[in-house]
Every structure is written in structure tokens, then in C-alpha cells.
C-alpha positions as CSV (number, residue, x, y, z in Angstrom):
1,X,-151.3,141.7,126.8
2,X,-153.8,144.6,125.8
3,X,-156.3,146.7,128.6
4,X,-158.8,144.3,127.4
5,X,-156.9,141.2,128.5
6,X,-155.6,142.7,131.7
7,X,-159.1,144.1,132.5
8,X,-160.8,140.8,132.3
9,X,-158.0,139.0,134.3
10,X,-158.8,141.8,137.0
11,X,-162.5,141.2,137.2
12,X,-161.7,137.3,137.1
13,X,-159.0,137.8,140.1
14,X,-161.6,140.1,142.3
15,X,-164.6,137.6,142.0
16,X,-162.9,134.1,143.1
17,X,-161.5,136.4,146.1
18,X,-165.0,136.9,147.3
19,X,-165.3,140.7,145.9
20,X,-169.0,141.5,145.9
21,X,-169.0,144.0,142.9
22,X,-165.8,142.6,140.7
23,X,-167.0,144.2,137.4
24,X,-167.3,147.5,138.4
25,X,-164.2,147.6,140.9
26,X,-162.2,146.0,138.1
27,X,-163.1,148.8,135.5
28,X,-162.1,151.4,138.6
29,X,-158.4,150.2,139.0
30,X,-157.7,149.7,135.4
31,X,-158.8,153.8,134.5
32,X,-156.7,154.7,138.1
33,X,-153.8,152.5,136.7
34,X,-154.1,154.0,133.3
35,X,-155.4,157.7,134.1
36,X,-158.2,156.7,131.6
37,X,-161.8,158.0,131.5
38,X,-165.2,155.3,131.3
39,X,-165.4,156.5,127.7
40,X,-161.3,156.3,126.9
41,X,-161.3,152.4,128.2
42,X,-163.8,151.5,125.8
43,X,-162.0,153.6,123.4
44,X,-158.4,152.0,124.4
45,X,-159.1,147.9,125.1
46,X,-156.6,147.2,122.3
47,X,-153.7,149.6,124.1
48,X,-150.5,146.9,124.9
49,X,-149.9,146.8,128.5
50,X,-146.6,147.5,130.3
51,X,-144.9,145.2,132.6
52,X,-144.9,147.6,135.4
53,X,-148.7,148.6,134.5
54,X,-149.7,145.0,135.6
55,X,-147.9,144.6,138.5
56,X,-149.3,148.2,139.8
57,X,-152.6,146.7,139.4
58,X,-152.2,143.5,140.3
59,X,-150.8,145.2,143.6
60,X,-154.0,147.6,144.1
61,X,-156.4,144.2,143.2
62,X,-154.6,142.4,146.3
63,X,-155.2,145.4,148.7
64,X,-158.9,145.3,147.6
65,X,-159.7,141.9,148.7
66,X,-157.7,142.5,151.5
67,X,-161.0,144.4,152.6
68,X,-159.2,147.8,152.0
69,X,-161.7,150.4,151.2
70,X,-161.7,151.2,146.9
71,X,-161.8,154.5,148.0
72,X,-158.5,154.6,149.9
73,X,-156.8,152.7,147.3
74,X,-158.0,155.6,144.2
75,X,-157.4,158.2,146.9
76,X,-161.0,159.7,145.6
77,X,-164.8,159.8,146.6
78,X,-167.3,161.6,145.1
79,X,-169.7,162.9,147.3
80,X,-172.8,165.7,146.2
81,X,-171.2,165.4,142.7
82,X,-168.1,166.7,143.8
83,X,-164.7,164.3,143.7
84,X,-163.1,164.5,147.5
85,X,-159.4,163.3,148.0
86,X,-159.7,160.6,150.9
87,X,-156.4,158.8,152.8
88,X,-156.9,156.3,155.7
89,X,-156.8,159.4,157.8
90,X,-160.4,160.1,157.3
91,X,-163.7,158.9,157.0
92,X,-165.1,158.2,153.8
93,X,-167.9,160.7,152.8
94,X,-171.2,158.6,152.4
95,X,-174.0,159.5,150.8
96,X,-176.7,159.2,153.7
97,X,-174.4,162.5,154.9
98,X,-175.8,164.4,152.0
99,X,-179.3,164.4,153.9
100,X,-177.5,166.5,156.1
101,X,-175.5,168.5,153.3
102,X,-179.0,169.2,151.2
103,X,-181.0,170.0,154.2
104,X,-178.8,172.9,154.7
105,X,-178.6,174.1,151.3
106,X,-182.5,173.6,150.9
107,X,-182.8,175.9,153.5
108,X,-180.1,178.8,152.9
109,X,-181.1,179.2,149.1
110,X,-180.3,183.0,148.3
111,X,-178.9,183.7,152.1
112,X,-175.2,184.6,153.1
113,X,-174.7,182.8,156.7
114,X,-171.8,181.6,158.6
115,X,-170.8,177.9,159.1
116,X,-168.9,175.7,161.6
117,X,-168.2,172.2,160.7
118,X,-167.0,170.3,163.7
119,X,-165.1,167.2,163.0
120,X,-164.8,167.8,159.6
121,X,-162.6,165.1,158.1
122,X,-162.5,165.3,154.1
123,X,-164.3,168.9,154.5
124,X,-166.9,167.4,152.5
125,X,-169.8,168.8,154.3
126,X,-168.9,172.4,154.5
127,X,-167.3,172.5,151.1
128,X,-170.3,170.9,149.2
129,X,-172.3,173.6,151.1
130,X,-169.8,176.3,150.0
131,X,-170.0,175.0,146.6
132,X,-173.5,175.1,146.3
133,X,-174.0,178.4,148.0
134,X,-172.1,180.7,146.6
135,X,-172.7,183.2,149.5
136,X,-171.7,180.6,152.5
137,X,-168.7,181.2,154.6
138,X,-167.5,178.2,156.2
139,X,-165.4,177.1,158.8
140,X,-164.0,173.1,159.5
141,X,-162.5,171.7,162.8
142,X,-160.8,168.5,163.8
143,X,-158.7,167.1,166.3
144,X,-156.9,165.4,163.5
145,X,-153.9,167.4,162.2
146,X,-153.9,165.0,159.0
147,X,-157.6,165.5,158.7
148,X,-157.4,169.2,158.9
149,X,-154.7,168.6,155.7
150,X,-156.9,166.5,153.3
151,X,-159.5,169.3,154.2
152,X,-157.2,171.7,152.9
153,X,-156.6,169.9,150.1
154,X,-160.2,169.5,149.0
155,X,-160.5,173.3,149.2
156,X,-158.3,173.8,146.9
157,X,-158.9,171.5,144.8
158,X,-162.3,173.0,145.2
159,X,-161.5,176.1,144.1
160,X,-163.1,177.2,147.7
161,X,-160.5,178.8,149.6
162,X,-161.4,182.3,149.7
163,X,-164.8,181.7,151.7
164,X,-163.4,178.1,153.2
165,X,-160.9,178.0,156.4
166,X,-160.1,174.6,158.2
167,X,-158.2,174.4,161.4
168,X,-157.2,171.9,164.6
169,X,-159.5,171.9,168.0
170,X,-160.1,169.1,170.1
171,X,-163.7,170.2,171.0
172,X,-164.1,168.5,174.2
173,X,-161.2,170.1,175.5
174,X,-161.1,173.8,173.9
175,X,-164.3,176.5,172.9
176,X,-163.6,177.0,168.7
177,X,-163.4,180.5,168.1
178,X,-165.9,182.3,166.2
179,X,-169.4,183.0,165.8
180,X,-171.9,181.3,164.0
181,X,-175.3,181.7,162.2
182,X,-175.2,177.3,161.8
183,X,-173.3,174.2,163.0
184,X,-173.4,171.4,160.8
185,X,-171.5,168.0,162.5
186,X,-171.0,164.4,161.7
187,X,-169.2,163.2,164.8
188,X,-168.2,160.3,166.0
189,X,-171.6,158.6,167.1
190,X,-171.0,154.6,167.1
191,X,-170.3,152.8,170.6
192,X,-167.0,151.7,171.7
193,X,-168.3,148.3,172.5
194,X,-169.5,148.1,168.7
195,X,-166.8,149.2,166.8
196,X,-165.1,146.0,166.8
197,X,-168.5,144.0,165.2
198,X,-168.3,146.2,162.1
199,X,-167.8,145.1,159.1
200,X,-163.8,144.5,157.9
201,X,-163.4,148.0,155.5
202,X,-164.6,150.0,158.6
203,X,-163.3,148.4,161.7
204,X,-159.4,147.2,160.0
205,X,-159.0,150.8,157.8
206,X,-160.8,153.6,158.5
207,X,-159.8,155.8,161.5
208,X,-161.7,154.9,165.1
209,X,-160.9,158.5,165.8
210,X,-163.8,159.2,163.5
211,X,-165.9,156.4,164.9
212,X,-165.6,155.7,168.7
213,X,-168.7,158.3,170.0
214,X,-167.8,156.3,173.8
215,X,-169.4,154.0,175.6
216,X,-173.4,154.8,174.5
217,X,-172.1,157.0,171.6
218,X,-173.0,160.6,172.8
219,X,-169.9,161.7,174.0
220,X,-169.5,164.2,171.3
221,X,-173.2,164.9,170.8
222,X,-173.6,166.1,174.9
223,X,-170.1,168.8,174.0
224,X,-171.7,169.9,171.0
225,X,-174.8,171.0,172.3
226,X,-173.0,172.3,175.4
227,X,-170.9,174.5,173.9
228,X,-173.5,175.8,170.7
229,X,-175.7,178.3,172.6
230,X,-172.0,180.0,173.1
231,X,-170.7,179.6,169.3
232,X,-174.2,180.8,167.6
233,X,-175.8,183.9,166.5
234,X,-179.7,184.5,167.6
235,X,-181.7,181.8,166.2
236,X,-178.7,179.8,165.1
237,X,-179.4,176.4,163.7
238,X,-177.6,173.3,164.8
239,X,-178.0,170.0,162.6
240,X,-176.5,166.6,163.4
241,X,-175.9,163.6,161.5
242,X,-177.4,160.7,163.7
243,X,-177.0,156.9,163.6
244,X,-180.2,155.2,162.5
245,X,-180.8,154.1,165.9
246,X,-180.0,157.5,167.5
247,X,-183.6,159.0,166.2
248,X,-184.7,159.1,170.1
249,X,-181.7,160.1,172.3
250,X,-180.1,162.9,170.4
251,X,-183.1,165.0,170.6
252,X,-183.9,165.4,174.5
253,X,-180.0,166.4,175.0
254,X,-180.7,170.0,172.5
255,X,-184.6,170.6,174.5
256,X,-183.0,172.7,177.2
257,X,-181.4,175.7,174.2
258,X,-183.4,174.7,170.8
259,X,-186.5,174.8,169.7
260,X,-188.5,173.3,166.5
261,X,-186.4,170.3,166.5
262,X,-187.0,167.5,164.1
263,X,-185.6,164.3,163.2
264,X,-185.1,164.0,159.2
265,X,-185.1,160.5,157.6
266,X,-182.7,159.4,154.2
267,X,-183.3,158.2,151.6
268,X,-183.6,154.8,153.1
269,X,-185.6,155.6,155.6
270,X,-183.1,155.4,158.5
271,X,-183.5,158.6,161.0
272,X,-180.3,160.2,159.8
273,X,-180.5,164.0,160.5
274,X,-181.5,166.2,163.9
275,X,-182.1,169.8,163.5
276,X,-182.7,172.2,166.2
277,X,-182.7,176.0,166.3
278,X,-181.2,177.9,168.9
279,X,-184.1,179.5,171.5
């Protein structure tokens, strides 16, 4: 059997499980499986297959219809053009967080600041801000000790190290230490009650750590603007990702320390994004 063969036998085997994109998915495991590029598949269809090759894949295709996440099975996910290591111990980075991630960078263009990420996960939002701006300095936190490692590893990887630090703090227990000039989070925002109506990749693989924001999913939200007026410097700006529903209740809980807060849509038009700066 050549690439060819065993890539059409993939695309076949994804589509009568029920997978929604087999063409694409297909081509993905066959240039993990292979370490090939796009261009190097075409280049390559007539490459003879090893045994072993074809049970590897055959392995990954099973775990996919399984409803495991692609992304967790390549280990990868690009996110602000950057590739991001990801393991079931974090969320995946999505792309309606880069409202967040360009908002910042929009507004910092030419500035030197300081940055607190809390619940960071992959690192992706302070790293893609770091990357972008070469005169950020950026801190991420998480409860997760795993997290905090994959973090690391997209540093790194990154090349970001020398103005990127990550560590563990379990925020609704301890102050982080530092000061801050912004604080950029994605918490944990969905309901308890509505974790377990999501779809199959969310609900059965990625961590509820990352998810559960308690019973009307402002647990985290409340802490975080509790404890900013303490962790920022004087007009200190603190910017939330939001669910789409969340346009109208994460707002009033920043009123009583910021000021010129705004609710930012994406690219869908879902609220997404709550910005406030500190009074």
C-alpha cells in the first residue's frame, strides 16, 4: 500500500463513522503519522507504507470518532498563527479568544506593560501577546500543576522565556504575587448544571477544571474582580473573555473599581470580550 491508498482508506473510515470533516481530518493524521508537510503529501502519495505506519493511524482514526478532540490526538493547535502544544490537561485555544488576545495587542502597540494571565492553560494568551509585543512582560497562573507544564512548554517552544514566567495559584484561595499594569483571563465561565449538555469533545475530554465557572458561572469572575484593584498599577486594565450569553452580568460585578467598561463582540457577533479600566 502507498500514502495515497492509505490516505483515501482514512478519509473513507472517518466519513461512514459519522466524522463531520473526513477529508481534511484524514490529510491531518496521515502528515502526523508521517511527519510530512501539505506540500510533501502531495509530493509523497506514491511512498510504500509500513506495517506499523497503518496501524498507528488506524489507531489515531479510532480515537477521532471516538469524539476525541483532533487536537489532543496531534498534540498541536495553532492559535494567532502560532502552533501551541495541547494535552487533555488543558483547554483547547479557540479562536473567538483571540478577540481578547488582539484587543490587547491593538491597544499596547509601541508600549512596555506588565501582564497577569490568570488561568492560563496552554499560555496561549499571554504568549501570543508576548510574541506580538516585543516589549510585554508576562506572567501565567493556574491551579493546574500540568497546565502550568504545557505553559512552560509553549514558552519555550516560543522562544519566549526571557520576558514569559508561568507558575501554580489557586486564585480563589491565594492573592498572586506581583503587580500589574493588565490582567487578561479566560476562566472558567460555563454553569455546572450545563457542562454535562455539551457537546461529546468538550464534556467526555477536555478538562471541567477549565470549564465548571459554578452554579451561574461567575464564581471566578466575582474573585477576579475582587482581588484586581489589589494586583494593578494606577489605571490598570482588566479584560475578560465572556460566554456569549454573559454580555449583561459580567459587567455590573467591575462598576464598583473600573471605569469605561465595554463589551466587545467576535467575529461572529457573540459578546465575547469585557474590558474595564481600573478607577
Amino acid at each position: 500500500m502507498v500514502i495515497k491508498e492509505l490516505l483515501q482508506n482514512t478519509i473513507k473510515f472517518l466519513r461512514e463513522n459519522g466524522n463531520e470533516n473526513p477529508i481534511f481530518e484524514a490529510h491531518q493524521l496521515v502528515r502526523h503519522v508521517f511527519g510530512l508537510s501539505a506540500t510533501e503529501l502531495v509530493l509523497m502519495h506514491s511512498r510504500t507504507v509500513k506495517a506499523e505506519q497503518a496501524d498507528t493511524l488506524l489507531t489515531l482514526a479510532k480515537r477521532r470518532i471516538t469524539g476525541e478532540p483532533l487536537q489532543y490526538i496531534l498534540g498541536t493547535q495553532e492559535f494567532m498563527s502560532l502552533e501551541f502544544n495541547v494535552t487533555p490537561d488543558v483547554l483547547i485555544p479557540r479562536a473567538d479568544t483571540e478577540t481578547l488576545v488582539q484587543y490587547v495587542i491593538d491597544n499596547t502597540k509601541n508600549k512596555g506593560f506588565s501582564l497577569l494571565d490568570i488561568g492560563t492553560g496552554t499560555g496561549c494568551i499571554p504568549l501570543s501577546i508576548a510574541a506580538y509585543n516585543k516589549r510585554a512582560y508576562v506572567r501565567g497562573i493556574d491551579i493546574s500543576k500540568k497546565a502550568v507544564e504545557i505553559a512552560e512548554q509553549n514558552c519555550k517552544k516560543l522562544g519566549l522565556c526571557e520576558r514569559a514566567d508561568f507558575e501554580v495559584s489557586d486564585i480563589l484561595k491565594e492573592l498572586p504575587r506581583g503587580k500589574y499594569d493588565i490582567i487578561t483571563s479566560n476562566p472558567p465561565y460555563i454553569e455546572s448544571d450545563v457542562i454535562k449538555t455539551l457537546q461529546t469533545d468538550v464534556k467526555d475530554f477536555e478538562p471541567h477544571l477549565a470549564l465548571d465557572g459554578g452554579s451561574d458561572g461567575l464564581t471566578f469572575y466575582r474573585r477576579i474582580c475582587e482581588i484586581a484593584p489589589t494586583l494593578l498599577n494606577k489605571n490598570g486594565m482588566l479584560i475578560f473573555e465572556i460566554g456569549y450569553n454573559q454580555g449583561d452580568t459580567v459587567p455590573p460585578l467591575m462598576q464598583s473599581s473600573f471605569t469605561g467598561i465595554e463589551v466587545i463582540k467576535d467575529l461572529c457577533g457573540n459578546d465575547r470580550v469585557v474590558v474595564g479600566f481600573l478607577k
